[in-house]
C-alpha positions in Angstrom: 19.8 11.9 7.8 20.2 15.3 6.3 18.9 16.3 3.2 17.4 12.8 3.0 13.9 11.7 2.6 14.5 8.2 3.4 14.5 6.9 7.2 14.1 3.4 9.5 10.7 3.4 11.3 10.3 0.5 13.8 13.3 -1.1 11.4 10.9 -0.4 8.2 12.1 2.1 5.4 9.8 4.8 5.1 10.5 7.9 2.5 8.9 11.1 3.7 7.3 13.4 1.5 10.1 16.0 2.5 13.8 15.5 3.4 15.0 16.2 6.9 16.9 19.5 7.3 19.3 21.0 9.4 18.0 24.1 11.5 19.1 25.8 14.2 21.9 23.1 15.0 19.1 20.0 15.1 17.4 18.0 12.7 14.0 18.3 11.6 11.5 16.8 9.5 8.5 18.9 8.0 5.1 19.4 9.9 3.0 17.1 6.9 5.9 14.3 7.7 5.4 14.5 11.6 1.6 14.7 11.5 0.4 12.2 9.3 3.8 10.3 9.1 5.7 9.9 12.4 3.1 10.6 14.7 0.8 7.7 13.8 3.5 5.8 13.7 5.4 6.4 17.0 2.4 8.3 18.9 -0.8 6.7 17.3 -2.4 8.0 20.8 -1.8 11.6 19.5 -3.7 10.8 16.0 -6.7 13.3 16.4 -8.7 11.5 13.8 -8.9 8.0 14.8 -10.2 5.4 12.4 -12.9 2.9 13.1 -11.8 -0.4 14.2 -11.9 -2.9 10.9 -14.9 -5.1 10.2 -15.5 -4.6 6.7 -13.0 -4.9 4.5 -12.4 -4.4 0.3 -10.4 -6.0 -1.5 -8.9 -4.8 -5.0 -7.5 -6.9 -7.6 -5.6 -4.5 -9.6 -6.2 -4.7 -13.3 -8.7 -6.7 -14.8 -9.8 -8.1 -18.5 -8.0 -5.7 -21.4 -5.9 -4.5 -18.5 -3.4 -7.6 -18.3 -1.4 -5.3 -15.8 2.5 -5.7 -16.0 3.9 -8.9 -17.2 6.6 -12.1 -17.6 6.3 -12.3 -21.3 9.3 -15.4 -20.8 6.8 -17.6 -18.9 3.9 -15.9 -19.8 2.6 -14.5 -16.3 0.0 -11.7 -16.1 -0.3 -9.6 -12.9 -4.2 -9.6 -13.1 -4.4 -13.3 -12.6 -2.5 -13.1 -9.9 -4.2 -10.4 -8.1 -7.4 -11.9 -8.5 -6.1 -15.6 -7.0 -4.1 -13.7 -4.6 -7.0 -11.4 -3.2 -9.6 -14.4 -3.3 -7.1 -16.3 -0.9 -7.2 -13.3 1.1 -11.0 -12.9 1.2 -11.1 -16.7 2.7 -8.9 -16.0 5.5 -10.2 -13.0 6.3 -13.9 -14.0 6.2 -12.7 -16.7 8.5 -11.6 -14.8 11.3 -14.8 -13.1 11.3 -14.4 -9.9 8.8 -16.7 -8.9 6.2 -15.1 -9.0 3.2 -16.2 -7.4 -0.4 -13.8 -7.8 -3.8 -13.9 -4.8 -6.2 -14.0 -7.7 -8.8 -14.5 -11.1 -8.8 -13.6 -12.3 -12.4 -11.7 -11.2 -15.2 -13.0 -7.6 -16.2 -11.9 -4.2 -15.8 -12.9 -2.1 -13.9 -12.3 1.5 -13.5 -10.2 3.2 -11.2 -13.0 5.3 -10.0 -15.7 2.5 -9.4 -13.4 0.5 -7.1 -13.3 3.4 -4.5 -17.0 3.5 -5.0 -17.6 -0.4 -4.5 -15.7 -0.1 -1.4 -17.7 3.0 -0.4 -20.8 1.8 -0.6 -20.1 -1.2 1.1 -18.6 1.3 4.1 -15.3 -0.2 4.2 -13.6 0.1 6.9 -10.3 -0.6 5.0 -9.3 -1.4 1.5 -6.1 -2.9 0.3 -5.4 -3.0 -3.6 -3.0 -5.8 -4.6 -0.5 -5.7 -7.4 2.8 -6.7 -8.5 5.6 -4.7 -9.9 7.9 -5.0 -13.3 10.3 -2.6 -15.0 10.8 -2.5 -18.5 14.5 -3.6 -19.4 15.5 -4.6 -15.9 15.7 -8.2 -14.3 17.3 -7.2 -11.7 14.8 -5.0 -9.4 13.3 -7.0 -6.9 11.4 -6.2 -3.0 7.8 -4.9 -1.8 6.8 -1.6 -1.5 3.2 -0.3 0.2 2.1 3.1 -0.9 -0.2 5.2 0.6 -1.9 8.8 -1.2 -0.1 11.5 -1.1 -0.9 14.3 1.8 -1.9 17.5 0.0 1.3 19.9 -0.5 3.9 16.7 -0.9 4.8 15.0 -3.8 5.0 11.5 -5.1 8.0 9.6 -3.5 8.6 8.5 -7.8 8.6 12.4 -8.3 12.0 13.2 -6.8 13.3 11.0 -9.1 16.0 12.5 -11.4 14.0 14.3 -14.7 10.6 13.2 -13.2 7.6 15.9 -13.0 6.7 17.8 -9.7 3.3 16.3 -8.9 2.5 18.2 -5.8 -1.4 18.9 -5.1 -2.1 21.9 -3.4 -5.9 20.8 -2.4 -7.0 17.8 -0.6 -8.2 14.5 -1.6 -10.7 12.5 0.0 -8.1 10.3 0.8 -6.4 12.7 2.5 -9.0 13.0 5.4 -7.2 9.6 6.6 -3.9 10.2 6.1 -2.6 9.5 9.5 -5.0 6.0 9.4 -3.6 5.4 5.9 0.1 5.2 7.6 -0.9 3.0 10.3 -2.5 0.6 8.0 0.6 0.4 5.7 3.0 0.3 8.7 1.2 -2.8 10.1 0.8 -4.5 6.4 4.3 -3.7 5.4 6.0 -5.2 8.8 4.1 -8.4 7.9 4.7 -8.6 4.3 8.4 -8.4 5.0 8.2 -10.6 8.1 6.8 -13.7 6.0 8.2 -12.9 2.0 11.9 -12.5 3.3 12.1 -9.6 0.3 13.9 -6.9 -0.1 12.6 -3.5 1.7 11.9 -1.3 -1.4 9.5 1.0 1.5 6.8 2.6 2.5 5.9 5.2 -0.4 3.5 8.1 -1.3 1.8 8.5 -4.6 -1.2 9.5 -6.0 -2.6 6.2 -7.1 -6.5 6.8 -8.8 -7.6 3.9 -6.7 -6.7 5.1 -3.6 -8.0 9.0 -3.9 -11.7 8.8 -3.4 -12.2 6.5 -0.6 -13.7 6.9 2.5 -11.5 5.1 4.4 -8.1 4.3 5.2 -6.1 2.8 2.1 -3.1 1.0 0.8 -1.6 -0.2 -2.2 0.6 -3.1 -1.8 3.1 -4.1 -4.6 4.0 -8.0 -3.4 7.0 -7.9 -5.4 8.6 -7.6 -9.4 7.8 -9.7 -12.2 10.2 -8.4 -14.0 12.6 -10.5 -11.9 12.6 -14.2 -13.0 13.9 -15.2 -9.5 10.6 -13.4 -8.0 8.8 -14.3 -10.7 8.7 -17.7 -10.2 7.8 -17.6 -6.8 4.8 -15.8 -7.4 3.4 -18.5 -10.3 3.3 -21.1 -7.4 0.5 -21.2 -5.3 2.1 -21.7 -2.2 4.0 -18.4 -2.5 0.6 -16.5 -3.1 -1.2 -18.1 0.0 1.7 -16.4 2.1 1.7 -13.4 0.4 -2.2 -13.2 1.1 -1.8 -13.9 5.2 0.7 -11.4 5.5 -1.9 -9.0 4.7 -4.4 -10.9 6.9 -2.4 -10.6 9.9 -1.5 -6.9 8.9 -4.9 -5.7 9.1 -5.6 -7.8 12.4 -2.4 -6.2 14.1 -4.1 -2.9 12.8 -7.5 -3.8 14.4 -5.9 -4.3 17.4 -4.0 -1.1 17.6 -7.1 0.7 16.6 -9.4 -1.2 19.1 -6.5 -0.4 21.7 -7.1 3.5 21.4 
């Protein structure tokens, strides 16, 4: 729609990094949006940088030791623990169906923004997916899944159109950024599957400049599963049951992914 970043992508809700204009009586969306955006999406047989097909994979559980992450203080939940068990289920199915997987930790430490991008690059990754869940401070109410992705170079954070938030556009490129079209494949096939299996609400496919995600050498995704913050979500995630499908939805998006890769 005009004057609206926000569109439906294969029925998934995808912001662009730009709203869509109208010019010259049509509609149009920026070049950034329609090359490393709709293209790989709609025309992934147009990407001109095509990513290898996935057989090693890293796995981050976000947070870690003095890092609790964001938390249910009511029943006492901490995102880090449930990254780790969430991203150790994940690891298991994926090693079963052949992958090689590596964990950017396996216990409760922290570790650095910066060293998981190089644990996963010196294992030559061919994707990485970071794990987390979501809260808001003051609000029970929030709820859904969101997948972000780094931001091209020249765009801004999807959080930085927000009303009174900062402008935090990067003019030069990331090393991220060399897999930008890749990076929206991955998080198109990991957010249809997340939704498909979690029933949550569609909070979309987003663009940020997550430290995690900038100096990899490979494609990349942040996945927020869903909000802490909301008891009703909240209790879902403390059972295990709910965490072993939130793990296979990722499994199965990054075997759909392999497949489109392998196809092109």
């Amino acid at each position: 729609e005009v004057d609206s970043r926000e569109a439906r992508i294969n029925g998934l809700r995808v912001f662009l990094g730009h709203p869509a204009a109208m010019q010259r009586g049509g509609l149009e969306v920026s070049r950034i949006d329609f090359d490393t955006c709709l293209v790989p999406l709609l025309k992934p047989a147009l990407v001109q940088r095509l990513p290898a097909r996935p057989r090693v994979i890293a796995i981050d559980p976000g947070h870690g030791g003095v890092d609790q992450g964001t938390q249910n203080a009511r029943p006492r939940l901490k995102e880090k623990e449930f990254t780790l068990d969430v991203s150790r289920r994940l690891k298991a199915l994926l090693e079963r169906e052949g992958y090689t997987v590596v964990l950017t930790r396996e216990a409760d430490e922290r570790v650095d923004l910066q060293s998981r991008a190089i644990i996963a690059n010196r294992a030559n990754a061919d994707v990485f997916v970071s794990i987390h869940f979501n809260a808001l401070p003051n609000d029970q109410r929030t709820r859904g899944t969101e997948v972000f992705t780094f931001a091209p170079a020249r765009q801004r954070s999807t959080n930085a159109w927000s009303l009174g938030a900062s402008d935090d556009t990067e003019a030069a490129a990331a090393p991220a950024n060399r897999h930008d079209a890749a990076n929206a494949m991955l998080a198109h096939a990991l957010h249809r599957e997340l939704l498909k299996e979690l029933k949550t609400f569609d909070r979309g496919k987003k663009i940020g400049h997550p430290g995690v995600l900038r100096g990899l050498n490979c494609p990349g995704v942040l996945v927020e599963s869903g909000f802490l913050s909301n008891d009703e979500e909240a209790r879902l995630i403390a059972t295990p049951a709910y965490r072993q499908r939130i793990a296979e939805a990722p499994a199965e998006g990054i075997g759909g992914y392999g497949a489109l890769v392998g196809s092109l």
